[in-house]
N, C-alpha and C positions, 0 to 999 in steps of 0.2 A: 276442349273444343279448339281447333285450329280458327285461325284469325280468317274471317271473310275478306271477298272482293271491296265490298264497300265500305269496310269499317275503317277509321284511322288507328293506324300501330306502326311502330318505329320500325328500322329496316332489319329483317330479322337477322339473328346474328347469332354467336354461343348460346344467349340466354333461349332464345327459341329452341335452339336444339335438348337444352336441358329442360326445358319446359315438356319437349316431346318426350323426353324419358320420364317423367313425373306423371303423365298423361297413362303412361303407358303401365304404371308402378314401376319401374328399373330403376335400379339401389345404386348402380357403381359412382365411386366419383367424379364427378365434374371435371377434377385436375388432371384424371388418366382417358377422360373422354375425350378432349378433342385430339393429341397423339393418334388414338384407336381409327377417327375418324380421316383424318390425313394419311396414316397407313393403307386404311383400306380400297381409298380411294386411288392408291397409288398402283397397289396392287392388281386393280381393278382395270387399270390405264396398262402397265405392262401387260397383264394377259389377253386385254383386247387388243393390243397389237400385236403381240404373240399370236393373234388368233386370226387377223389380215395376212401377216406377214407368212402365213402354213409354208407355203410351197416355198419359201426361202432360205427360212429356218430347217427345214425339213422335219417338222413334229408335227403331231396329226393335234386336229386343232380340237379333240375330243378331249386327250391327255392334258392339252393345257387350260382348258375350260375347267374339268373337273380339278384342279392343283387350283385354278385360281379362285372356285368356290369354296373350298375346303378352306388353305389357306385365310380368304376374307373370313370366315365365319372362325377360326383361332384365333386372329386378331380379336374378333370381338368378343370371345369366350375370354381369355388372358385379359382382359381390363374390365370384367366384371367382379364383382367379388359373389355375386349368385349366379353359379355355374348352372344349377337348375333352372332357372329362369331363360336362361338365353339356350339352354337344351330343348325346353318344351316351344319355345319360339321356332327353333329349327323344325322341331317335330309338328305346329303347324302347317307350318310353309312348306313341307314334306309331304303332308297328305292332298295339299295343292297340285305341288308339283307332279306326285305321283296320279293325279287322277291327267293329266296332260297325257303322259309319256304310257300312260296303259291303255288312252286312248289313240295314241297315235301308234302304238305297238299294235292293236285290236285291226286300224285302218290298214294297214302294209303289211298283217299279215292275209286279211280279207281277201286285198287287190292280189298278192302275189299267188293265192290259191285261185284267184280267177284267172289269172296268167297262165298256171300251171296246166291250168285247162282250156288253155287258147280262149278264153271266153274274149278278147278284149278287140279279136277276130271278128265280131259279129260289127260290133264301131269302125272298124278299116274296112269292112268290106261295102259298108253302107256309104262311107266318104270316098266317090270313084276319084274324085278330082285328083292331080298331083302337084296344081298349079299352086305354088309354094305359095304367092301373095291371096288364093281363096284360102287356103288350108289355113291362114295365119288368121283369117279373119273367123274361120267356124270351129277353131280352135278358142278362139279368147274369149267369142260371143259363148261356146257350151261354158269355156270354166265361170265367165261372168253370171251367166245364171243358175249354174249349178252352184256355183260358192253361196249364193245366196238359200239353196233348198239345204244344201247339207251343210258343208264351211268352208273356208279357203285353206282349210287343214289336209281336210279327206280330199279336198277336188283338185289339189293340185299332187297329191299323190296317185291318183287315177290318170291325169292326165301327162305325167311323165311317163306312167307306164306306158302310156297309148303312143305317144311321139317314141317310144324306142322302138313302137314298131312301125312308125312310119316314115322316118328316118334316117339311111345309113350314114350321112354326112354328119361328123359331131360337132362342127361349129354350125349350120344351121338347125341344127337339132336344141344348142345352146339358147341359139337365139331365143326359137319358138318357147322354151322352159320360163329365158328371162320376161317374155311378154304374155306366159302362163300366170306367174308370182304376182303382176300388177292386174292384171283380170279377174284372179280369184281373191285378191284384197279389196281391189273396188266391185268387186259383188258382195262382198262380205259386207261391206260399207251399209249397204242400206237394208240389211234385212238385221232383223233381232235376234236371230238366229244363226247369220253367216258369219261372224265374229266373235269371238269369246269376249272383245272387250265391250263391243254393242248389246251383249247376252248381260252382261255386267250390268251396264247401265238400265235394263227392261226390268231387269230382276230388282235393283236397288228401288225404281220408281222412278228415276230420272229422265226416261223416255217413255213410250206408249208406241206399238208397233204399226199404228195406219200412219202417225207423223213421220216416225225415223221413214218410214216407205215414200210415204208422197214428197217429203223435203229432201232426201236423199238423192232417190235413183237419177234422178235426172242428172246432177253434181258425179254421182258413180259414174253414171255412162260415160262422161264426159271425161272423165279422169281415166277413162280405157281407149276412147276413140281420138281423143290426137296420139297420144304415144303409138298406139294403134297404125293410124292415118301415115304419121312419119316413120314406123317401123314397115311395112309397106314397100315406101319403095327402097329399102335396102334387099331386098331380094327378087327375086329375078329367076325366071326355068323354074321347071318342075324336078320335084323330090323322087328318092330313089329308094324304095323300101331297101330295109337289109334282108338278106339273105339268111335265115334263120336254119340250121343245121340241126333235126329234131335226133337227140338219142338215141340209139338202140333200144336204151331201157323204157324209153317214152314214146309210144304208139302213139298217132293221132286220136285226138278224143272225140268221140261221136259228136256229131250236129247235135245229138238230143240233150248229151250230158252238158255239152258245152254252152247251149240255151238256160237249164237247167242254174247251172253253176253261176252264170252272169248275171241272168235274172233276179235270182235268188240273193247274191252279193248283193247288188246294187239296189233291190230294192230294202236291204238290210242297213245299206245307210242311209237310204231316205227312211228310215223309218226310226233312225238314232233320236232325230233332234222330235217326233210325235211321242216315243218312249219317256225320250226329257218330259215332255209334257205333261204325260198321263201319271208317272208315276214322281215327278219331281225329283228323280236320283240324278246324280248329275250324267251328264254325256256319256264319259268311258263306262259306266253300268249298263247303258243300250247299246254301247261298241261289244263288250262282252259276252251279251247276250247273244248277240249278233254271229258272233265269231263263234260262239258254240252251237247254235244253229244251223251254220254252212258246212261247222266241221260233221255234225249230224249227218246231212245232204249227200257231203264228200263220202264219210265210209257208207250209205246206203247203197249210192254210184257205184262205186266201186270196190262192192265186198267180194264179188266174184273173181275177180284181179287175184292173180300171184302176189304174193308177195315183195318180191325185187319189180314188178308195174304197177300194185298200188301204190308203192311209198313214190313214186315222180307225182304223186296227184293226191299226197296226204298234208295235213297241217303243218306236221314235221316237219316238212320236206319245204312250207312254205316258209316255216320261223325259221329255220335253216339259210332262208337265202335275205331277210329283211336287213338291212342297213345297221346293226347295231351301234357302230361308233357316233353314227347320228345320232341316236337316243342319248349316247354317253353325254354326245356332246351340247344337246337340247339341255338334258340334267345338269350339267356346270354349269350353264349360262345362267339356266334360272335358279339354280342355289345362289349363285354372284350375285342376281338381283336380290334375293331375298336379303342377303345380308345389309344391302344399301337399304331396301324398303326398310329392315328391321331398324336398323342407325337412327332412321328418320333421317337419313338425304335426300332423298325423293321426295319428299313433302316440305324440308327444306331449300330444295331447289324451286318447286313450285310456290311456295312465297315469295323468295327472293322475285321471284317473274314476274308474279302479281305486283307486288312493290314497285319495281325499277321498271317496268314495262307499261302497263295499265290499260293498254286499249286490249278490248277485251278477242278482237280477229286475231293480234299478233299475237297474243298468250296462248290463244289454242291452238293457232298454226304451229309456234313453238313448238308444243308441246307433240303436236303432230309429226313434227321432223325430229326431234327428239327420239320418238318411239323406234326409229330407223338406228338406234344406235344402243339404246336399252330396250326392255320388252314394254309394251304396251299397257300390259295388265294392270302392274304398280303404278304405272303412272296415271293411269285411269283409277284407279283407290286412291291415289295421294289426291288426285284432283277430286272424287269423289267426298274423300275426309275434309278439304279445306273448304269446300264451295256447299254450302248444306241447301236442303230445299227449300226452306226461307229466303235464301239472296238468290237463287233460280230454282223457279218452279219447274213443275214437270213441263218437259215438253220446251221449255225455254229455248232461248236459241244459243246459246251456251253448250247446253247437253248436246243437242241435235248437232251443232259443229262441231263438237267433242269427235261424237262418233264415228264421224266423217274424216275428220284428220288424223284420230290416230288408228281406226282401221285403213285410210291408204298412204297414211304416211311414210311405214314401216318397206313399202316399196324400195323406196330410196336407197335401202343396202341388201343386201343378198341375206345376213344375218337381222334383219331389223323385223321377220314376221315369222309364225310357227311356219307359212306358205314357201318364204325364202330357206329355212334351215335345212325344211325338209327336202325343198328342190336342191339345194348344195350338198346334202348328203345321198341323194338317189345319184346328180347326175357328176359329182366330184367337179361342181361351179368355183373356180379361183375365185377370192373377196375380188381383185383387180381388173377383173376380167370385165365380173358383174359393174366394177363402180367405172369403167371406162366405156361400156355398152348397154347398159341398159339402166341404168340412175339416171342418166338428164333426161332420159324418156318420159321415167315414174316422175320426177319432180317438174316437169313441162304437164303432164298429166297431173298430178297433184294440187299446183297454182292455177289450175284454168278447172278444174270442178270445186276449189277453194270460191274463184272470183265468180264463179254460177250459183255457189248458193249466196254466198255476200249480197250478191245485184238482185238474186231472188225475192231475198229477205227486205231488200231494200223497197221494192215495188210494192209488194203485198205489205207492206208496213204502213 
C-alpha cells in the first residue's frame, strides 16, 4: 500500500522506490536500480526535447518517440535479472496502449470516410456566417459539448477535419485547431465519459457522474470562455473557404449518399461511449464495431460504382489517407510513460508532492500542469494507487478537482492531451508555435475555472 495524504512517513526517497518494487514482486537489485532509474529519466528528458525541438533537428518527432520508448524499456530490461517479468509488464501496458491507438485509428478512419464523401458538407453549409470572431465562438462551443457526448479524442478529430474546409488561411486555420484542443478538453472535464482519465476515476469509484457534472461544468465553461473571450479579439474579417479541386476519379457524391454517410458516422460515435455501457468492453471495441458498420453502409452505396470510382469512397482509400506517423508517435510517447509508470516514478513523484507540498489545491493543480508534459492516465493511477478511498471518499473534493485539472491541464502543451497530439499530427502544429500562442491562453483558462471551483467549494462548504 502506497503511503496516504494524512499519514506520517519520512520523505520518500531509494527506500520507497524499492519498497515500490517489492509491492510489485520485482526481484532485481537495489544496487542496479537506481543507475536504471537515472538513465531513464535521462533519456526520457532528451527525447522530449528531441521531440519540441522536430522542426530544428529535422527528425519527425514519431522516430524519436518510438527510439526513446524502446530505448527506456532496455534500460529497464538490462538491470533486471527477470527478463520475463519486466516483458509481461510491457505486455500489459501494450494492451492499454493498443486499445488507444485502435481507437483512434477506428476515429480517423471514420471521419476521413465521411470526408471522402463530402459528408462534413452538410456542417459548412449550415454555418452561413464567415465572420471569423462568430465562427470561433460556434466552433469551441460545438467541440465544448460535443467532447463531453463522445471525447475530446474523436471531437477534435472531427473538428479539424471541418475547419480544413472552412479555412483557406493556415495561420488562422491554426488558431481556430489551438482553441479546438482547449474546448474539447474542457468539455471532456466534466462529463464521465468525455475524458479517459474522468472515465478512470467513475469506473475506479472515485467519482459518481451527477457530481463530476454539477461541480464541474460550470469551472469547464469557464476554463473555455476567457481564453475564448481574449482569443476573440485576435481576429478580425471574414474567413475564406478553400477552393477544393475534386478528381476526375471522384464525382460528386449524391445529397442522399452523402446524408446517408454523415448521419450514419456520427451517429456511430455517439453511440461508442452507450456500447461502453451496455456491453462493458472498453471504447475501441464500439469504435470497431462502428467502423465495420459504415464500411457495410459505404460498399452497399456504392456497389454499383466502377471500380477505379468506388475505391475514392472505400475504406481503403480512407486508411490510405489517415495520419499514421501520428499514431507512431501517440505509441512512443506512451510506451515512454509506461516505462516511468512501471519504475514507480510517477508515484514516486506524486509522494514526493504529497510530502514537500501538502496543501491539498497545489498538489492537484500540480499534478494538473504536470499532465501537460506527461500523459494524464499514469498519473491519475499513481494518484489513484496513493490516495485510497478511506483518506477520500467518493465524490470527495480531491477526486472531483483531480478530474478537472488533469482533464484541462494537458491544454497547456500541444503534446500534453490525446486532443493536442492528434491536432499536431492532422494539422503539422510546431511544439513552438503552440507554446507561444495558445498555452498562456489554456493556463489563463485553467487558473480561472481552478479558482471557480476552489470559491465554489468554499461557499457550499
Amino acid at each position: 500500500m502506497y503511503p496516504n495524504a494524512g499519514n506520517e512517513y519520512s520523505p520518500p526517497d531509494h527506500q520507497y522506490l524499492k519498497h515500490f518494487f517489492v509491492c510489485i514482486d520485482h526481484v532485481p537489485s537495489f544496487n542496479y536500480l537506481y543507475p536504471m532509474l537515472i538513465a531513464i529519466i535521462i533519456v526520457f528528458i532528451i527525447g522530449y526535447l528531441a521531440i519540441t525541438l522536430e522542426h530544428t533537428i529535422n527528425i519527425n518527432k514519431a522516430a524519436t518517440a518510438l527510439l526513446t520508448g524502446v530505448i527506456c524499456w532496455v534500460l529497464y530490461i538490462l538491470s533486471s535479472s527477470d527478463s520475463h517479468l519486466i516483458t509481461e509488464h510491457l505486455t500489459g501496458h501494450l494492451g492499454e496502449i493498443s486499445s488507444i491507438l485502435f481507437f483512434l485509428m477506428g476515429a480517423m478512419t471514420i471521419v476521413e470516410l465521411i470526408d471522402a464523401h463530402d459528408g462534413f458538407e452538410i456542417i459548412t453549409n449550415i454555418i452561413t456566417t464567415n465572420n471569423k470572431r462568430k465562427l470561433l465562438w460556434i466552433i469551441c462551443f460545438l467541440a465544448f459539448f460535443l467532447s463531453a457526448i463522445l471525447d475530446n479524442l474523436t471531437t477534435t478529430i472531427v473538428l479539424v477535419s471541418l475547419l480544413r474546409k472552412l479555412f483557406e488561411d493556415k495561420k488562422d486555420r491554426m488558431l481556430f485547431v489551438g482553441m479546438v484542443v482547449i474546448a474539447a478538453n474542457a468539455g471532456g472535464a466534466w462529463s464521465p465519459i468525455g475524458d479517459v482519465t474522468t472515465t478512470m476515476l467513475w469506473i475506479g469509484g472515485q467519482i459518481t457522474p451527477v457530481n463530476v457534472i454539477l461541480k464541474l461544468f460550470l469551472p469547464s465553461l469557464v476554463c473555455l470562455v476567457i481564453p475564448l473571450t481574449i482569443a476573440s479579439f485576435m481576429l478580425k474579417g471574414n474567413a475564406t473557404k478553400p477552393v477544393i479541386d475534386t478528381p476526375v476519379e471522384k464525382p460528386t457524391t449524391s445529397i442522399l449518399h452523402r446524408k446517408i454517410i454523415f448521419f450514419t458516422g456520427l451517429g456511430i460515435l455517439l453511440f461508442v461511449p452507450v456500447f461502453k455501457t451496455l456491453t462493458h468492453l472498453p471504447p475501441f471495441m464500439g469504435m470497431l464495431f462502428g467502423l465495420g458498420v459504415l464500411w457495410i453502409v459505404s460498399e452497399i452505396l456504392n456497389k454499383d460504382k466502377d471500380e477505379a470510382e468506388k475505391n475514392a469512397y472505400s475504406v481503403l482509400y480512407a486508411l490510405r489517407k489517415i495520419d499514421m506517423p501520428s499514431i507512431l508517435f501517440f505509441l512512443g510517447i506512451l510506451i515512454s510513460i509506461a516505462a516511468l509508470q512501471s519504475t514507480g516514478q510517477l508515484a514516486a513523484l506524486a509522494t514526493v508532492m504529497s510530502d514537500k507540498i501538502g496543501n491539498i489545491n497545489v498538489i492537484v493543480i500540480s499534478i494538473g500542469l504536470l499532465s501537460s508534459i506527461v500523459d494524464n492516465v499514469p498519473l491519475v493511477a499513481a494518484s489513484i494507487g496513493m490516495y485510497d478511498l478511506q483518506t477520500y471518499p467518493t465524490d470527495h473534493y480531491f477526486w472531483i478537482f483531480l478530474a478537472y485539472t488533469t482533464g484541462t491541464g494537458g491544454s497547456a502543451l500541444i503534446i500534453g492531451s490525446a486532443a493536442g497530439v492528434a491536432a499536431m499530427g492532422m494539422e503539422k502544429i510546431n511544439f513552438f508555435w503552440y507554446l507561444k500562442k495558445i498555452s498562456w491562453l489554456a493556463l489563463l483558462g485553467f487558473f480561472a475555472g481552478a479558482g471557480v471551483f476552489i470559491l465554489f467549494e468554499l461557499l457550499v462548504s
